[in-house]
N, C-alpha and C positions, 0 to 999 in steps of 0.2 A: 410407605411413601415418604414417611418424614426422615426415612434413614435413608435413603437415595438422596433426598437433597442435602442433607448434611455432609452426605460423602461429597456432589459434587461444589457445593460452597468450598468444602477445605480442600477438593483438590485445585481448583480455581484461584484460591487463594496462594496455595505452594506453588502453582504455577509460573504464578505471577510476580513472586517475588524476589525472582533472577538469583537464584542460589546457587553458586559455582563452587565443590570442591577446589579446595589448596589445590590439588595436582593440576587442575583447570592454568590458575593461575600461577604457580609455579615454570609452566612449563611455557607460557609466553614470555617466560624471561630467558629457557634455556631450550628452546626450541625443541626438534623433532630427534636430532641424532648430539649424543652427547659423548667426549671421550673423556676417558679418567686418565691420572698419572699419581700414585703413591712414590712420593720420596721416599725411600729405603731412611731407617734410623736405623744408625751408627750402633746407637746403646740395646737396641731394643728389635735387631732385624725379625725375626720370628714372628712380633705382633703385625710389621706390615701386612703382611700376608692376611691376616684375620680382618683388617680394617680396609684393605682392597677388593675381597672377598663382601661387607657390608657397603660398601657404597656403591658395587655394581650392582648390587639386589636393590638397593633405595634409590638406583636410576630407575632401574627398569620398571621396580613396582610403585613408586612416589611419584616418581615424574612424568609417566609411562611414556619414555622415552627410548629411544634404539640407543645399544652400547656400539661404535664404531673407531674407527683408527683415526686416527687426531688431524690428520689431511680432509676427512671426508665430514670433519664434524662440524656441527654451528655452535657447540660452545663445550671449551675444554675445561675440564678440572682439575686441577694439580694441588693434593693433598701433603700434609707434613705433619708429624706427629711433633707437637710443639712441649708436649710433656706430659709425662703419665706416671701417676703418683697414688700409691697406697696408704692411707694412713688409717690407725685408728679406731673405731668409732664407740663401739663398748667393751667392757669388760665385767668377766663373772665376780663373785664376790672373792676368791682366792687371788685377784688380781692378773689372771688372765689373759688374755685379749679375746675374743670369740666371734665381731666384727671388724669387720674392714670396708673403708669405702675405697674408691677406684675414682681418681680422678683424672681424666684425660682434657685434653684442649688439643685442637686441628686446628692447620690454619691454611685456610681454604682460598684459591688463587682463581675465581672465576673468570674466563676470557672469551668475550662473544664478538663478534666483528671491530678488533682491534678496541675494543672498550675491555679491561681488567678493573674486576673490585676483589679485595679481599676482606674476606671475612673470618672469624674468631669465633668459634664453635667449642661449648664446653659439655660434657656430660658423666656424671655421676652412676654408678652403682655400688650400693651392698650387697656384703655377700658375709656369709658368717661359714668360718671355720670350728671346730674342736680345740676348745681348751688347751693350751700349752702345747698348740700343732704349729707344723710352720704352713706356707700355703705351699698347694698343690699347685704344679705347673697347669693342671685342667680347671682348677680352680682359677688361678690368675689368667689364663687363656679367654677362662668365658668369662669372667671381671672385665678384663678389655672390650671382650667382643661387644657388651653388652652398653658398657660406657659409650664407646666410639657408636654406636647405631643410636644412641640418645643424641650424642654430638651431631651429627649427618642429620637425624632428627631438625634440631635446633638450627641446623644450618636452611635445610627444607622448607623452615615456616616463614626465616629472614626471606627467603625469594620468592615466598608463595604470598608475602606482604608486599614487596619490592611489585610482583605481578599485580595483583589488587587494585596498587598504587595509579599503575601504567593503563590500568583500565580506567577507571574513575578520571584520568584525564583525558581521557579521550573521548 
């Protein structure tokens, strides 16, 4: 008996406490159908592809929002790879290199009924190669892949805050 009411005190309680996943709010910022557009880079065309490829997976499963053609959409996204950069990060004691970080920056052109914000999305990953190796194009491949879905990431939470926001005043 006394564990029946414990369950139902703390479900009473969760209930109550108006708890909204980000995607909840996220998506009262960018509505039900959403379209992308990846700027092709000049330096770098190959990785668009991997980074068009993670932000249609982070609509559909972040936002859980429909992917559609940019007539039919309530708010476009239009991405750019603003710089993506290896550097670094340790070395073995023969002086090596044997990590590398991946640093990407997006810069992200949100537009929903004639209102545009941009936003500045950064994301990092390590990755460790072999001693006195150079990188591997599957290696720098998923270096990116994995930066850019931390950026998309980072961009996710700015408008799942932005949403938050828009509730709380109302």
């Amino acid at each position: 008996m006394k564990v029946f009411f414990t369950f139902l005190l703390f479900s009473i309680l969760l209930s109550g406490c108006g708890y909204r996943p980000s995607s909840h709010h996220a998506k009262q910022v960018v509505g039900e159908k959403v379209s992308t557009q990846i700027l092709i880079s000049m330096q770098d065309p190959e990785n668009t592809v991997l980074i068009k490829d993670a932000v249609n997976k982070a609509v559909v499963t972040r936002f859980r929002s429909s992917l559609v053609d940019e007539k039919d959409a309530q708010t476009h996204l239009r991405i750019a790879i603003s710089k993506i950069q290896f550097s670094p990060l340790q070395y073995n004691l023969e002086g090596y290199i044997v990590t590398y970080r991946t640093h990407i920056t997006l810069q992200i052109l949100r537009t929903r009924e004639d209102v545009a914000q941009t936003y500045i999305s950064k994301g990092v990953y390590d990755f460790a190669i072999e001693p006195n190796a150079i990188i591997s194009d599957q290696a720098r491949f998923l270096a990116i892949q994995q930066s850019a879905q931390k950026a998309i990431d980072s961009f996710i939470a700015a408008v799942a805050s932005q949403g938050a926001m828009i509730k709380e005043k109302k």
